[in-house]
N, C-alpha and C positions, 0 to 999 in steps of 0.2 A: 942619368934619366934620359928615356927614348923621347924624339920628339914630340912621337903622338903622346906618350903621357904629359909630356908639358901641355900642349893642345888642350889635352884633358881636364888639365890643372885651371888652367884657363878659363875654358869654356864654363867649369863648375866655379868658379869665382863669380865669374860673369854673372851668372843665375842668382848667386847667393846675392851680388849687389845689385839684381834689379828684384828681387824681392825683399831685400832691405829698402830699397826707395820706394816700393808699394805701399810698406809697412807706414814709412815715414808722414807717406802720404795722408795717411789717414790722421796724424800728429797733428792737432792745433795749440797755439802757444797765443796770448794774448801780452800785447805790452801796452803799457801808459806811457805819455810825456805831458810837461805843459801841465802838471798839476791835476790830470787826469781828464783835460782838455782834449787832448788828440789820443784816439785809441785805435791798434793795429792785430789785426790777428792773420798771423802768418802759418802755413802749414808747416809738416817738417821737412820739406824740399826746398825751405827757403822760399816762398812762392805769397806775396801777398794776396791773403782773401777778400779783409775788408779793410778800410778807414774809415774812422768818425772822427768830425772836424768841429770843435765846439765854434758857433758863429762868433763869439769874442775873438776867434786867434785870424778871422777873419780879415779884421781891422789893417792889421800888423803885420805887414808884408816880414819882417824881419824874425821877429818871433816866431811864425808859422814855419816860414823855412829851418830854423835853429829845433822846434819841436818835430819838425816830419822827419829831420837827422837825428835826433834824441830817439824818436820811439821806434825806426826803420833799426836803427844798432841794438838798441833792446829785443826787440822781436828776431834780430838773426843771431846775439849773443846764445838767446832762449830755446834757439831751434838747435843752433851747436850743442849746446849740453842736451836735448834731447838723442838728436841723432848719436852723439858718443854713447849715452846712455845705452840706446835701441843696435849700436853694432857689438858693445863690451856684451849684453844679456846672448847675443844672437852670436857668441863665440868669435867675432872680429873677423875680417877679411884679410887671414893670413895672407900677405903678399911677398912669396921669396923673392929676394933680390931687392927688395926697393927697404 
């Protein structure tokens, strides 16, 4: 293969994964922790939108911290099976070599 085809190869990757991450974008995923206490909604670039902080987990310095790690892992477990989802439909970003 000529270099400019690889170039080519490239270049049209490139495009396919930034409109894969356009796509993503538009993806929301909501997660609970904390018994539905703390709520997170993250896009599908990994990117948080919102939090809601129930004022009980307020209290409890120790809790809150254990639920902001509960529902932050939940909300980027959620986004990974989307985005896998969103590349397997969208024919995957063949990468020779790697």
């Amino acid at each position: 293969m000529s270099m400019f085809a690889k170039l080519k190869q490239f270049k049209d990757m490139r495009t396919k994964a930034k409109s894969l991450q356009n796509l993503l974008a538009d993806e929301k995923v909501e997660a609970t922790a904390a018994w539905g206490k703390i709520k997170m909604t993250m896009n599908g670039n990994q990117e948080a939108e919102s939090v809601t902080i129930d004022q009980e987990l307020l209290t409890d310095k120790s809790k809150l911290e254990n639920a902001i790690k509960e529902v932050t892992n939940d909300a980027i477990k959620k986004t990974q099976r989307v985005m896998a989802d969103k590349i397997r439909k969208e024919g995957g970003l063949n990468m020779p070599g790697l």
